[in-house]
N, C-alpha and C positions, 0 to 999 in steps of 0.2 A: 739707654733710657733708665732714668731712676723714679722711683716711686717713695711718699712722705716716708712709707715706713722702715726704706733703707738706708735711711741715711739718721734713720735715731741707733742703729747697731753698728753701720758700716762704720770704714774710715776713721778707726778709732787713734790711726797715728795721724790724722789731721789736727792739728793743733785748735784748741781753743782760743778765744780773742779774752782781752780782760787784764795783760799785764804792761805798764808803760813802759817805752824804749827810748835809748836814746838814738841820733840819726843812723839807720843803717843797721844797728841791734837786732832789728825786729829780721832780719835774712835767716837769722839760724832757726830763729824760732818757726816761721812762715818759709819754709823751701817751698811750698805749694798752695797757692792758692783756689778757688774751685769757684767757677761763674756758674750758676744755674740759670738755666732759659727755663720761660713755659713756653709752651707746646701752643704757638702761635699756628703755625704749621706742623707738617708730617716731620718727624725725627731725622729724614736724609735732608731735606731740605733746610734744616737747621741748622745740623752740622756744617751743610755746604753755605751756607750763609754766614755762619758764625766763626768758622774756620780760622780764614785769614787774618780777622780782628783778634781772635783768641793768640795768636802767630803776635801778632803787633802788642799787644799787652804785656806778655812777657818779658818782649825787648825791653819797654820803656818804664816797665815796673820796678824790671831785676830781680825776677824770681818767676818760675813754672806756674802759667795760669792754665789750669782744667777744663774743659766744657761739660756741662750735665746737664743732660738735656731730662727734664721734668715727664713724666708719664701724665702728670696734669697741673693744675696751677697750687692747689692745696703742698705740694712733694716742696717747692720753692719756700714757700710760708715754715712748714717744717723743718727743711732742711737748716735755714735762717735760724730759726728756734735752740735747735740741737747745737747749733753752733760750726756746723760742717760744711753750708755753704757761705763765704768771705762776700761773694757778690750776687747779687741778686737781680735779674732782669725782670720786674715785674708789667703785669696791665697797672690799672689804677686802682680797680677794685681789688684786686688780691692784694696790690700794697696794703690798701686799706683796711684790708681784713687783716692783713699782720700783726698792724698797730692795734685794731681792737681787740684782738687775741694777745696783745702784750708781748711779741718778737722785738726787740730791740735792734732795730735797723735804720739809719737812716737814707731819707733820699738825698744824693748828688748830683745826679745829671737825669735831665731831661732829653727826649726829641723834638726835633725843631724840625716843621714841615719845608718844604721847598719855599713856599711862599712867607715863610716867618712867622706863621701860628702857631700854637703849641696847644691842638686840638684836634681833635677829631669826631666822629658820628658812628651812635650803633645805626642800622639802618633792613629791612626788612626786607629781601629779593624773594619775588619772583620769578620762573620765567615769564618771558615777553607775550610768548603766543597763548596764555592761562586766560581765564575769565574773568581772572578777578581784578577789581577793580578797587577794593579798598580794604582795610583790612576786618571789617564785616563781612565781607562775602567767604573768610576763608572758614567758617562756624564750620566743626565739627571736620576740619582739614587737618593735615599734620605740621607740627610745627618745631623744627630744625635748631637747639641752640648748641652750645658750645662747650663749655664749661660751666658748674656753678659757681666759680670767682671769676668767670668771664666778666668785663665789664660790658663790652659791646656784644658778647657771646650770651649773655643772658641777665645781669641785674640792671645795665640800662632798659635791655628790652621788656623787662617786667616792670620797671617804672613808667614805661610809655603805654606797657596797656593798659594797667591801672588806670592812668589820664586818661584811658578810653574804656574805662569802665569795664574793663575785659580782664577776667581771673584765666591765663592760660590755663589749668587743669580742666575746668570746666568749658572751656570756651572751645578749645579744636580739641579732635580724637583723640591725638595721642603727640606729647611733648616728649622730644628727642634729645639727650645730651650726645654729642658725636665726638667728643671729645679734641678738636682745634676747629679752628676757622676753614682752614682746609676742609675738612671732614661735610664739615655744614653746609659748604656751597656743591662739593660732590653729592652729596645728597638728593640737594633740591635738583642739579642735574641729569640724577639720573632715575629721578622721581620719587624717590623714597620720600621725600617731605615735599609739601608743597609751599610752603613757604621758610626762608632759613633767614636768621639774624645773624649780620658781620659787621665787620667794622670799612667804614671808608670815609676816604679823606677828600676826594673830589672825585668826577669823571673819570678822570686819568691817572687817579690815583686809590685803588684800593686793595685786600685781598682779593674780589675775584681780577681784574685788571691784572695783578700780578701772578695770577694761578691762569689765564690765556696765554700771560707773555711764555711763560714755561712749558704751553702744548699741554694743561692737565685736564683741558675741559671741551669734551668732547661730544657730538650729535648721537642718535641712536644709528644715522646709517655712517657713523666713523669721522664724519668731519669735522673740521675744528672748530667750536663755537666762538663767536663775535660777544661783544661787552652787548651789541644791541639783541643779543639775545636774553637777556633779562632785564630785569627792569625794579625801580625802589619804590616800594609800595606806601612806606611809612617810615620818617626819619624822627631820630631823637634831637634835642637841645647838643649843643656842644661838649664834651669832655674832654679833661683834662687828656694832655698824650701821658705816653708811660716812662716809669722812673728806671734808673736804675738804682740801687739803695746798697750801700755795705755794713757791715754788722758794725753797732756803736761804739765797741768799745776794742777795736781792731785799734793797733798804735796809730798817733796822730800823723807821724813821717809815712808809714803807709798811706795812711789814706791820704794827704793832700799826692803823693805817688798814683795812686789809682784816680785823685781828680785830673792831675794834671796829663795823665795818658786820654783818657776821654776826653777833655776839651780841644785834644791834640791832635785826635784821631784823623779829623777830617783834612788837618793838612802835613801833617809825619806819613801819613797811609795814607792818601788820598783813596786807592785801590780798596783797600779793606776796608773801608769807612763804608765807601757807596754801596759794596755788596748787602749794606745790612737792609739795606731800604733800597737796592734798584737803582741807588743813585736819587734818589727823590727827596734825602732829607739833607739838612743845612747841620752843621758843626753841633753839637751837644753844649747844651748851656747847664746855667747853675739852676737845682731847685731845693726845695726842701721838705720837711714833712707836713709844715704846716699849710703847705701848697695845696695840701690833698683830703684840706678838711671836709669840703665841701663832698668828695667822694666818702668818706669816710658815715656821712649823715646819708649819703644813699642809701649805704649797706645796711646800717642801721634802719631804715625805712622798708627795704624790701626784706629784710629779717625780720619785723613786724609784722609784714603780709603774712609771709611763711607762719607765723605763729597764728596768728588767724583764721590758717585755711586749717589746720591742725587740733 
């Protein structure tokens, strides 16, 4: 695990981006390059996810790719910044926050759901057997989010109570960053919050759906909880899914290198492709930065709130 402020000192033999090559050149310069994830999930479960894919990149790049797994989403934005991380697995909103912070990154590949959308929902869980009924009943409850450049972890969910006229500081007891999605749904499971904000894509497909498939969620007398054990209280509008983004001014034969490994993934790997989603998503398509304007005027909008409660 790394955090924003080790990677402005560390890794001082990682090469900077910013000189043009011709085909192939750019190997001496780049022996290594460094993927950073956020902390979607807990750090083993990353690794073990991101593993084989990181395996598969290598091959088809032709040079040593890294994983670093981010301590939180801000460490990715940073590390982008300093110039030490080459690729970058963003949400939508920390992309966003990159670009408004002035990171020079751009986006390459998108995820693409099972069913061909390229979206997804923050969305508000309960458990099933609670009282509550709407998200007024939970006044003065605890409320569960993720990160502050979560998108579905917390600035979609601060746009949706806004629409409902609701300032979380004032509205429930006491607002929780738990720092991944993971974190958030153990949480609400094992009471500490009683309501948690996550990201899901359908019934059959979300964080907790895929934190059951793994046996992480568990009853109080030991059994394993069912998905109809919770339940969605209160869903967002649609967003965008998440990018992956490489520093801008990495040589051009690299990068179209690293697009054409990603777009490749799903059928050169097939194996390590599915691991990153369960098997649930479709081949990585083309996107770009301007894809993600619209998130970009979130952040900006829920960075207004914040200056207002302030």
């Amino acid at each position: 695990m790394f955090d924003r402020r080790s990677f402005l000192f560390a890794a001082a033999s990682l090469p900077a981006a910013g000189v043009s090559f011709a085909a192939d050149e750019w190997k001496a310069k780049y022996p290594e390059l460094v993927l950073a994830v956020i902390p979607a999930e807990n750090a083993s479960g990353v690794a073990d996810r991101y593993g084989p894919f990181v395996d598969y990149l290598s091959r088809e790049i032709g040079t040593k790719v890294t994983l670093r797994i981010a301590n939180d989403y801000a460490a990715v934005i940073e590390g982008q910044r300093a110039g030490n991380v080459h690729i970058g697995q963003y949400g939508p909103a920390s992309f966003a926050r990159a670009l408004l912070t002035g990171v020079k990154a751009d986006a390459f590949a998108i995820e693409v759901n099972g069913d061909g959308s390229k979206g997804y929902y923050s969305v508000f869980f309960v458990k099933a057997d609670s009282p509550f009924k709407s998200i007024d009943d939970l006044k003065g409850k605890n409320l569960g989010l993720v990160d502050p450049n979560s998108t579905s972890g917390n600035n979609m969910p601060r746009f949706v109570l806004d629409q409902n006229r609701i300032d979380p500081e004032s509205f429930f007891g006491k607002v929780v960053f738990t720092g991944s999605h993971e974190n958030a749904v153990l949480a609400l499971a094992q009471g500490t919050v009683d309501v948690a904000a996550n990201f899901w894509n359908n019934n059959d497909d979300s964080n907790l759906t895929r934190m059951l498939k793994k046996g992480m969620l568990k009853n109080s007398d030991g059994s394993p909880m069912k998905k109809e054990d919770s339940r969605i209280i209160l869903k967002s509008e649609l967003i965008i899914n998440s990018p992956t983004a490489y520093l801008s001014d990495l040589p051009d034969d690299l990068k179209a290198r690293i697009r054409q490994a990603y777009f490749d993934a799903a059928t050169k790997d097939k194996v390590a492709f599915d691991k990153l989603s369960d098997g649930k998503n479709l081949a990585y398509q083309p996107v770009s930065n301007a894809d993600y304007e619209k998130t970009v005027e979130l952040i900006k909008f829920v960075d207004t709130l914040r200056k207002k409660r302030s």
